[in-house]
TORKOL-4160 file (C-alpha; in steps of 0.2 Angstrom, whole numbers, padded with zeros to 4 digits, m for minus):
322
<pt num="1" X="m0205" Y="0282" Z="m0278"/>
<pt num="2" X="m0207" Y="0273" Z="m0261"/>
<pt num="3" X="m0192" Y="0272" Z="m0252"/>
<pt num="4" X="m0189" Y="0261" Z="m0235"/>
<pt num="5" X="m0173" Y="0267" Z="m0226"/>
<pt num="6" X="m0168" Y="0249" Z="m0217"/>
<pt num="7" X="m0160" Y="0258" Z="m0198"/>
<pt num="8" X="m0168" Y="0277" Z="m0202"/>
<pt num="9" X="m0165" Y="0283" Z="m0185"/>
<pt num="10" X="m0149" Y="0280" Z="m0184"/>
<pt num="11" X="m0135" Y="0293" Z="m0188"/>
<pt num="12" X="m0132" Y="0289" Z="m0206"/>
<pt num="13" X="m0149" Y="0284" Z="m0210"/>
<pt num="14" X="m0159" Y="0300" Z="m0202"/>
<pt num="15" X="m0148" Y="0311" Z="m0213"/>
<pt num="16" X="m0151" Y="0298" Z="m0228"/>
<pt num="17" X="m0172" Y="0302" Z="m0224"/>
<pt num="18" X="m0170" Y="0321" Z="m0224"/>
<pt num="19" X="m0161" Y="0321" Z="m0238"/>
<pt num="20" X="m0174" Y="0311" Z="m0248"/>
<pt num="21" X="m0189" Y="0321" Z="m0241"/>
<pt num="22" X="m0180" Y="0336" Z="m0246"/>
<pt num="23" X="m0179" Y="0330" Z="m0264"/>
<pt num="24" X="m0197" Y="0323" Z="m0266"/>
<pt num="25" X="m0196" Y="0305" Z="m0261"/>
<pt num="26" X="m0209" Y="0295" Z="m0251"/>
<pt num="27" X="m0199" Y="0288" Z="m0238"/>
<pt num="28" X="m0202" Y="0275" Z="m0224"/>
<pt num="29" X="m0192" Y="0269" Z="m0209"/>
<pt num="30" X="m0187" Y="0253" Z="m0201"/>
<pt num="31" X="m0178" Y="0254" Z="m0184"/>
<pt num="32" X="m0175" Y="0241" Z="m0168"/>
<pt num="33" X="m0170" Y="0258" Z="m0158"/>
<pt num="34" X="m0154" Y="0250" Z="m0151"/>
<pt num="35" X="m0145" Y="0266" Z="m0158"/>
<pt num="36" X="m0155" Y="0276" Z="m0167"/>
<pt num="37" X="m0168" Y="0290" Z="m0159"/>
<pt num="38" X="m0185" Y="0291" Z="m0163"/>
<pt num="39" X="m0184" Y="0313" Z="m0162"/>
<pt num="40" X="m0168" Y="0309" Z="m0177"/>
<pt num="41" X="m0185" Y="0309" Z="m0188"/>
<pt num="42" X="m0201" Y="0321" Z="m0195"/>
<pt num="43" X="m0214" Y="0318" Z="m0184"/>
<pt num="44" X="m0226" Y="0318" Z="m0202"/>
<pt num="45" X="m0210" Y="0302" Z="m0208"/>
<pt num="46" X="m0220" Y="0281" Z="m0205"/>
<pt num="47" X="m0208" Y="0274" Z="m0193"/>
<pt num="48" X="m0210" Y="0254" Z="m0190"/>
<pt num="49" X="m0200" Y="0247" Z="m0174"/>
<pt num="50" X="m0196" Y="0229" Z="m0178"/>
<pt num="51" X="m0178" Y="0223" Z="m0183"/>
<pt num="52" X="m0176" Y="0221" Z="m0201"/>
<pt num="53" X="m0166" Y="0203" Z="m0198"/>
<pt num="54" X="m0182" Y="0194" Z="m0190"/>
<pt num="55" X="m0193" Y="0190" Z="m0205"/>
<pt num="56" X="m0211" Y="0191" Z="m0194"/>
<pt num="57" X="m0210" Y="0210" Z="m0187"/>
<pt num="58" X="m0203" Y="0213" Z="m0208"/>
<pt num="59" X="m0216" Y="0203" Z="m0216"/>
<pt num="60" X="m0228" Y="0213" Z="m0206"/>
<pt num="61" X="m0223" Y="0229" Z="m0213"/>
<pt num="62" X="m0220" Y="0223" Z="m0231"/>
<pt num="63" X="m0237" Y="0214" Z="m0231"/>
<pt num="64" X="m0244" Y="0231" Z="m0231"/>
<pt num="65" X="m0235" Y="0244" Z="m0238"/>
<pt num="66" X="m0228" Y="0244" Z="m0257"/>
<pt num="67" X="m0210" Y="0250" Z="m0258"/>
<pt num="68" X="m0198" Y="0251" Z="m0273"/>
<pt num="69" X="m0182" Y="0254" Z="m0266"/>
<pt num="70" X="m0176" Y="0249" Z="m0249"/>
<pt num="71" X="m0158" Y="0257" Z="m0241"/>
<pt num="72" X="m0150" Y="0246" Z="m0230"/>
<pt num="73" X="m0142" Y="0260" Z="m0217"/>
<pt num="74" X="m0140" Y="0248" Z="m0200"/>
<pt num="75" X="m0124" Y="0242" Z="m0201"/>
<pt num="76" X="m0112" Y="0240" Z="m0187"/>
<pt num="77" X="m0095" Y="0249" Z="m0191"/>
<pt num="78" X="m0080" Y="0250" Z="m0181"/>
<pt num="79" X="m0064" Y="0238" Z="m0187"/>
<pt num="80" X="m0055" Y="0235" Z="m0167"/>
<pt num="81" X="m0073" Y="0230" Z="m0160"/>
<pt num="82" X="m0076" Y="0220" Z="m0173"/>
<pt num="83" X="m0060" Y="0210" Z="m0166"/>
<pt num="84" X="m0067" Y="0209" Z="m0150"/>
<pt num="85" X="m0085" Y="0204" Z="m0156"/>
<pt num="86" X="m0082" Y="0194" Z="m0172"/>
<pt num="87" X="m0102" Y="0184" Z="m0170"/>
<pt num="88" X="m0112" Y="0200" Z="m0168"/>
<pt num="89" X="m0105" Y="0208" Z="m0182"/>
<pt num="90" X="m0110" Y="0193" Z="m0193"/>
<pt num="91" X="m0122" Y="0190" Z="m0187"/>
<pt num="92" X="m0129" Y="0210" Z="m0189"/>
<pt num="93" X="m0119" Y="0216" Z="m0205"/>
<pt num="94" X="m0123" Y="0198" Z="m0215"/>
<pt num="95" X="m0136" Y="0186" Z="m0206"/>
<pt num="96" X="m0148" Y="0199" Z="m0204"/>
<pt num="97" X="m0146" Y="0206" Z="m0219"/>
<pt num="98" X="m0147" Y="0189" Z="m0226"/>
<pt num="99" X="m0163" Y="0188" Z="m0220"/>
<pt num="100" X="m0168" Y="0206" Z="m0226"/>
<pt num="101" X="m0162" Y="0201" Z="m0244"/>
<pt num="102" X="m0172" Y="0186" Z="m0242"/>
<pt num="103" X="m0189" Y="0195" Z="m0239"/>
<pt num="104" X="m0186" Y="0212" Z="m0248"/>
<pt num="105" X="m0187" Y="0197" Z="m0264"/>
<pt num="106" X="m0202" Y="0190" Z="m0259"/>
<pt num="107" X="m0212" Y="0204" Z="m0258"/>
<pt num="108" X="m0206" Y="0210" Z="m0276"/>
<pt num="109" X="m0193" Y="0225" Z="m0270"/>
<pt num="110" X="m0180" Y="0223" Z="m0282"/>
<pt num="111" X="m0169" Y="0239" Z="m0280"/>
<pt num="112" X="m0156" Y="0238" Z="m0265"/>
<pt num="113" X="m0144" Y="0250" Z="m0257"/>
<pt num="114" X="m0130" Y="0245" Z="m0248"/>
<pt num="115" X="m0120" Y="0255" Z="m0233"/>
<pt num="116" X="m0102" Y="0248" Z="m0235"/>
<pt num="117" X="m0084" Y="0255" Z="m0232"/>
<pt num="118" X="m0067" Y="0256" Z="m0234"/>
<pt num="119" X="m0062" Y="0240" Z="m0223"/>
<pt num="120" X="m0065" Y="0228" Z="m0238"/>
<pt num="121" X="m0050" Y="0234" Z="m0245"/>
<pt num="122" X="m0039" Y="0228" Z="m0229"/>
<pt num="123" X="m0021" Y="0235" Z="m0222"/>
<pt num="124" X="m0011" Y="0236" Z="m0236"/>
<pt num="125" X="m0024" Y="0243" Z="m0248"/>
<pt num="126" X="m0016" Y="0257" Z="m0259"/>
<pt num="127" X="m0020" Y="0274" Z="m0260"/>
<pt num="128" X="m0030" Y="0280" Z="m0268"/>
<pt num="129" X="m0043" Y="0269" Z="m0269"/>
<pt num="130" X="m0051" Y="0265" Z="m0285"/>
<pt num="131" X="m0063" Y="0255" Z="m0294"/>
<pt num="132" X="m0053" Y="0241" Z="m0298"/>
<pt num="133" X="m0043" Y="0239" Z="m0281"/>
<pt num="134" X="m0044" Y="0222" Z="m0274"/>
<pt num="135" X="m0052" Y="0218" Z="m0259"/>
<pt num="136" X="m0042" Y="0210" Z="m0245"/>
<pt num="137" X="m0053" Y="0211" Z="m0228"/>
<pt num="138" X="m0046" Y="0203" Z="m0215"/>
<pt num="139" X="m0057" Y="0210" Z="m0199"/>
<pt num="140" X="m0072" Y="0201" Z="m0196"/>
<pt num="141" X="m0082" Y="0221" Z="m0202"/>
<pt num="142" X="m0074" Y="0218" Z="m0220"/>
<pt num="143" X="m0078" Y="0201" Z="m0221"/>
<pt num="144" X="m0094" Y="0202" Z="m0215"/>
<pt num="145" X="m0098" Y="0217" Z="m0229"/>
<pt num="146" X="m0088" Y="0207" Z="m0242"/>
<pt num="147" X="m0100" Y="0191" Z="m0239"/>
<pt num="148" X="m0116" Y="0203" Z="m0243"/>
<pt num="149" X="m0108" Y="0212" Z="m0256"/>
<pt num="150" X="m0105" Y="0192" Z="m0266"/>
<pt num="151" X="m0123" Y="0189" Z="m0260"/>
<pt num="152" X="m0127" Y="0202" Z="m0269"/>
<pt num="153" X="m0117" Y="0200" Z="m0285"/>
<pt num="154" X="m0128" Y="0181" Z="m0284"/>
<pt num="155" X="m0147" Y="0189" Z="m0282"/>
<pt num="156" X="m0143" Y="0201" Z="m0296"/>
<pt num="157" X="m0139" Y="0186" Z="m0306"/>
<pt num="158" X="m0153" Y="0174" Z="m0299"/>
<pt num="159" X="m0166" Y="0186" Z="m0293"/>
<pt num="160" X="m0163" Y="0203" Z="m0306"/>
<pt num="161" X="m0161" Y="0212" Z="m0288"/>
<pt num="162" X="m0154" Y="0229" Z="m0294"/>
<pt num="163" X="m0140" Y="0233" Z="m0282"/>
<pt num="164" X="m0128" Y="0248" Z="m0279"/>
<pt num="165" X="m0115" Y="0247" Z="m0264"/>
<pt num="166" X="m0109" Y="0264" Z="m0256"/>
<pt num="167" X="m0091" Y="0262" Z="m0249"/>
<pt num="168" X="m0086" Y="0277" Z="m0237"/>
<pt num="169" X="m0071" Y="0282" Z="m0226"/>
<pt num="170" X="m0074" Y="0291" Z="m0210"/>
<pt num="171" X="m0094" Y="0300" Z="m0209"/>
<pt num="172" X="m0092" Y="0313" Z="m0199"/>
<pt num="173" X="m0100" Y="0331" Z="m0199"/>
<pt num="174" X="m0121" Y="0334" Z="m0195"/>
<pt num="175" X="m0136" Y="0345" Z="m0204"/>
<pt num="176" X="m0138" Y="0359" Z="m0189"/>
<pt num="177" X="m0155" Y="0363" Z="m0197"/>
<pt num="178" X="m0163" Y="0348" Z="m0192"/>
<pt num="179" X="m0154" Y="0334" Z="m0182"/>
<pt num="180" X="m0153" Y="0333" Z="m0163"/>
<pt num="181" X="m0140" Y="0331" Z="m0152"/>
<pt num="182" X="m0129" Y="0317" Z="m0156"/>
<pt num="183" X="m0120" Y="0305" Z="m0144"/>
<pt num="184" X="m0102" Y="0299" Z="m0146"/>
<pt num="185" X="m0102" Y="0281" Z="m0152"/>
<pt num="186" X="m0117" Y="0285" Z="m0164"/>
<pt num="187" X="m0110" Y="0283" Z="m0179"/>
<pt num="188" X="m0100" Y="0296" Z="m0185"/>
<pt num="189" X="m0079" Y="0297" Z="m0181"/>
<pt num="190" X="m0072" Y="0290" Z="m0166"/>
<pt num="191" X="m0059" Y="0301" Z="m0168"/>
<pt num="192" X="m0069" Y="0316" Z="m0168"/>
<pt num="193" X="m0077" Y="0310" Z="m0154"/>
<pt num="194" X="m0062" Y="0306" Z="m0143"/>
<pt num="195" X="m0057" Y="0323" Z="m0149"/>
<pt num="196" X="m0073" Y="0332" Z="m0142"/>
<pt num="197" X="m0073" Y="0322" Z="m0125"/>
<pt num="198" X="m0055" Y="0330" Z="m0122"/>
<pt num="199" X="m0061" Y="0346" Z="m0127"/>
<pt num="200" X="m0074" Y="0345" Z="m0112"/>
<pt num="201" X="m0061" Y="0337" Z="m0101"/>
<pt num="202" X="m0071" Y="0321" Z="m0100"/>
<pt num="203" X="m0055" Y="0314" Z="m0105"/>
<pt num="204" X="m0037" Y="0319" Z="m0102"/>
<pt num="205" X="m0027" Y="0316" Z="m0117"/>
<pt num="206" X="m0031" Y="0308" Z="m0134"/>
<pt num="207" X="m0020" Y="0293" Z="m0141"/>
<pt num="208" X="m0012" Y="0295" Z="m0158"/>
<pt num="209" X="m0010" Y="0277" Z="m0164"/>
<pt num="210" X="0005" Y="0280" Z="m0174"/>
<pt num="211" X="0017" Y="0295" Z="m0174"/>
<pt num="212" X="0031" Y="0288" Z="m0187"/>
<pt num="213" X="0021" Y="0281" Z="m0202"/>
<pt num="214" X="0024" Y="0285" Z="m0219"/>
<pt num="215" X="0013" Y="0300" Z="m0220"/>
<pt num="216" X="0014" Y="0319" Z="m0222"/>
<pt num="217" X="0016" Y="0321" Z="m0205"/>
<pt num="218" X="0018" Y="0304" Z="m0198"/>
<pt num="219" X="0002" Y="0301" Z="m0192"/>
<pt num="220" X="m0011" Y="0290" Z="m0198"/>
<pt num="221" X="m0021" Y="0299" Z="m0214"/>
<pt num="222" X="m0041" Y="0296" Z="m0218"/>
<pt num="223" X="m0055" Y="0302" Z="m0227"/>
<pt num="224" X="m0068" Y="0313" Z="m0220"/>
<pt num="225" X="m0084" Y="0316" Z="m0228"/>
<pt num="226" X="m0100" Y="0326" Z="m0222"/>
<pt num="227" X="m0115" Y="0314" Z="m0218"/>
<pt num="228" X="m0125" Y="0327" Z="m0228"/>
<pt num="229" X="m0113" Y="0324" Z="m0242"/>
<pt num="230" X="m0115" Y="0305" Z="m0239"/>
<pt num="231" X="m0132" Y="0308" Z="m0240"/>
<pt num="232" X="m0135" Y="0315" Z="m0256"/>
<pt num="233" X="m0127" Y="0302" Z="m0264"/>
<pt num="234" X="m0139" Y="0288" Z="m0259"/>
<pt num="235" X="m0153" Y="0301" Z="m0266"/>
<pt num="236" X="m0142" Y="0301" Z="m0285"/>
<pt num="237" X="m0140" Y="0284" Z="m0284"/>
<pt num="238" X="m0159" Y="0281" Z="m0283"/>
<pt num="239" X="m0163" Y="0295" Z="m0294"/>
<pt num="240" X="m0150" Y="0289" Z="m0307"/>
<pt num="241" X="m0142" Y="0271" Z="m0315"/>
<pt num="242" X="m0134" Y="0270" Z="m0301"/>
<pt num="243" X="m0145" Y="0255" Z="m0296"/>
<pt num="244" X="m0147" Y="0248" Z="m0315"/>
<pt num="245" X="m0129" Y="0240" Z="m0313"/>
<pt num="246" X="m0124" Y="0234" Z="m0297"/>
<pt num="247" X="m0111" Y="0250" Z="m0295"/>
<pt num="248" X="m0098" Y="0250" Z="m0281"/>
<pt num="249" X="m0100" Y="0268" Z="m0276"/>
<pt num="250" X="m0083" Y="0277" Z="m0267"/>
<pt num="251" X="m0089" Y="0291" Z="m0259"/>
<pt num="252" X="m0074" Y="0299" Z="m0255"/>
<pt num="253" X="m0064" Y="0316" Z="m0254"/>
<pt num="254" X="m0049" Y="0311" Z="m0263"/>
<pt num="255" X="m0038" Y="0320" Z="m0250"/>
<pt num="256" X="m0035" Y="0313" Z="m0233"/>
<pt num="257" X="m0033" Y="0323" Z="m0218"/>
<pt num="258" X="m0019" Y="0318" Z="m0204"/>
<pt num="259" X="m0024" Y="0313" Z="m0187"/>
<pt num="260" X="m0014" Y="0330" Z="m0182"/>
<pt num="261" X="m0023" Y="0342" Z="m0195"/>
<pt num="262" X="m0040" Y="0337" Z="m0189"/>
<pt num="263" X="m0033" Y="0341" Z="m0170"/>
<pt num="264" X="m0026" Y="0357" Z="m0176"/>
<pt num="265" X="m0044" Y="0362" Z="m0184"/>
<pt num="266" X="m0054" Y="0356" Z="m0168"/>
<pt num="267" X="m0043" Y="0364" Z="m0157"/>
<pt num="268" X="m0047" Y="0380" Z="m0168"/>
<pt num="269" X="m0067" Y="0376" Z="m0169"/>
<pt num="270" X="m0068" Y="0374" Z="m0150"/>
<pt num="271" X="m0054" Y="0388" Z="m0147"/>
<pt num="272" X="m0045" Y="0378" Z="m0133"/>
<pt num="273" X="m0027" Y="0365" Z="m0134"/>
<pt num="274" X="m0032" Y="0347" Z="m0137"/>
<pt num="275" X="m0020" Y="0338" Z="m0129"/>
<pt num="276" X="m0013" Y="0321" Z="m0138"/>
<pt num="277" X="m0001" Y="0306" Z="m0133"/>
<pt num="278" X="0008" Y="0295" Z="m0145"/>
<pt num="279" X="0002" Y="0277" Z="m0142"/>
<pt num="280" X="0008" Y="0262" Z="m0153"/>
<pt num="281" X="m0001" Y="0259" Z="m0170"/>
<pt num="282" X="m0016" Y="0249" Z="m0172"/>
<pt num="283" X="m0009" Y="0233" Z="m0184"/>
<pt num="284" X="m0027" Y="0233" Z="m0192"/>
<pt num="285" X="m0026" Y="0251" Z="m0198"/>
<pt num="286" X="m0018" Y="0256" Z="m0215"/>
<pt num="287" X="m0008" Y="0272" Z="m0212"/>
<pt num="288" X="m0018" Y="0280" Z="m0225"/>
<pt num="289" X="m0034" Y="0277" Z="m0233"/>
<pt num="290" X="m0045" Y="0287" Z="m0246"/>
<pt num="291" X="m0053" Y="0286" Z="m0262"/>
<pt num="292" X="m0055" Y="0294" Z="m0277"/>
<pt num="293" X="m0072" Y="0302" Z="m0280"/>
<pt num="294" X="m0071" Y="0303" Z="m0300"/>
<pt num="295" X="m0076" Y="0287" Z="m0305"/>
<pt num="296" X="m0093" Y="0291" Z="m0292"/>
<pt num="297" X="m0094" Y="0308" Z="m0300"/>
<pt num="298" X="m0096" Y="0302" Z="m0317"/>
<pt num="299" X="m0107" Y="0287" Z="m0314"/>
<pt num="300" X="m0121" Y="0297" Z="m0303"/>
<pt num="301" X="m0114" Y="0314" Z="m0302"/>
<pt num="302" X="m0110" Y="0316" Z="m0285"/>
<pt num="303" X="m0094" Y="0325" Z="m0278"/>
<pt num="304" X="m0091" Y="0329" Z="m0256"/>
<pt num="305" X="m0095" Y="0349" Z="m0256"/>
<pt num="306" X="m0090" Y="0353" Z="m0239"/>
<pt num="307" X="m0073" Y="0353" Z="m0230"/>
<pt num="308" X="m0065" Y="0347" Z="m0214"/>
<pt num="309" X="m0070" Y="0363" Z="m0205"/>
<pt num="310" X="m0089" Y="0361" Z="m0207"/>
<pt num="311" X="m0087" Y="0342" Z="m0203"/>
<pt num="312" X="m0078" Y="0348" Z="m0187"/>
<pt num="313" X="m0088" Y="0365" Z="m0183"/>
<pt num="314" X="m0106" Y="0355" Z="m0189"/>
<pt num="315" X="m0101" Y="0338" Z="m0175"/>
<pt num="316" X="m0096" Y="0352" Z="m0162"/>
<pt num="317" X="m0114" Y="0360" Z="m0163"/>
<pt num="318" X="m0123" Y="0344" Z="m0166"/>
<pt num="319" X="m0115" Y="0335" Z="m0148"/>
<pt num="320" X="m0118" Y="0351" Z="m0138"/>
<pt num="321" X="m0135" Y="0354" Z="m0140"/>
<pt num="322" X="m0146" Y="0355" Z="m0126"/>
């Protein structure tokens, strides 16, 4: 099996690579290099440096290479940015991908993996998430994955494109064996990394957005799940019928953690006082959001094995490296 990992050098997709080398699979890398890092990768990996939404630089690399499953990892997260730049984020998580789709078909790749997440489901979604829950984006991130995910749905239909969408909370967490040092604004939790800028006085306080809402403790409550975890379940949904079906994926823990119990465990990682503010809640954020892993661990067999402290202790190492 020939795999193409569409943003390889990114957060998410470099850990998506290892993971598929480490289980057998032939894997190749598309990257423009405008987040991801070129040392993120095995030296021994093909790396081609082209954006995947212009069709030349990706009809160059389909024109001589032969894949049969490409994994679409280079999609712009972050709900409040999105607000501020509604065109790039259509024009990066759909039009390109638009594009993509469009020459992915032409030169015959039929089997698709797509990075989605939990803002499809909008404010108000209710917890926890399940296959059937409706979606109701309303930032221009969940619209923008929304119209890909009905694009899809169409090629399926007029193309027989095999599909499967991976939806996932907050990635956090990094593979200390093999990944280099990570910058904040990567990829993985902005909370995390606010959380870590404190802890090396870089900043003085960080803002809870929300101290009163209806959660255990009154802050806001989210799912976090290990990249690595993440990881391995884009290589079971390419090893399985994940693809055969157009599955929407949940890659979830099915137990959120509070704003305060992920400050409580990286003030006890880094072994100092993280020091927090209350600061008025975000409109656009739900007060809690998570999934339920079941339906994920009986369609491809994958369930997150690692805990908030190794998401915590594995970011710490990963963003002090020298």
């Amino acid at each position: 099996m020939r795999v193409l990992v569409i943003g390889g050098a990114g957060y998410l997709g470099s850990h998506v690579v290892r993971r598929l080398l480490a289980n057998d699979v032939e894997v190749s890398v598309i990257d423009n290099f405008s987040t991801g890092q070129r040392d993120s990768l095995p030296k021994a990996v093909p790396i081609f440096s082209c954006d995947a939404g212009l069709i030349i630089g990706l009809e160059d690399v389909l024109k001589k290479n032969a894949f049969d499953v490409a994994i679409h990892c280079a999609g712009l997260n972050g709900i409040g940015r999105s607000l501020e730049f509604p065109f790039h984020y259509y024009h990066n998580n759909f039009v390109a991908t638009y594009y993509l789709l469009q020459t992915l078909i032409r030169h015959r790749v039929q089997k698709f993996l797509f990075s989605s997440d939990f803002s499809v489901y909008g404010p108000q979604v209710v917890c926890p998430i399940e296959g059937k829950t409706p979606k109701r984006p309303w930032t221009p991130l969940g619209r923008s994955l929304v119209a890909v995910e009905e694009l899809l749905k169409d090629l399926t239909e007029a193309n027989g494109l095999h599909h499967a969408i991976l939806r996932v909370g907050n990635i956090a967490g990094a593979d200390p064996s093999s990944v280099p040092k990570i910058s904040p604004g990567s990829g993985f939790s902005r909370l995390l990394a606010t959380i870590f800028e404190v802890a090396q006085g870089k900043k003085e306080v960080l803002p809870i957005h929300g101290s009163k809402l209806p959660t255990e403790d009154g802050t806001p409550m989210r799912d976090y799940v290990h990249v690595v975890d993440v990881a391995d379940a884009y290589v079971k949904a390419i090893k399985t019928t994940g693809l055969e079906n157009g599955a929407e994926l949940l890659l979830g823990t099915g137990r959120p953690s509070s704003v305060l119990e992920v400050v409580a465990m990286a003030g006890n990682v880094v072994h100092r006082s993280i020091a927090t503010e209350a600061a008025e809640p975000r409109k656009w954020e739900p007060a809690s959001t998570f999934a339920d892993p079941s339906t994920t661990a009986h369609s491809i067999g994958w369930f997150p094995t690692r805990g908030l402290r190794e998401i915590v202790e594995s970011s710490w190492r990963a963003i002090n490296i020298q």
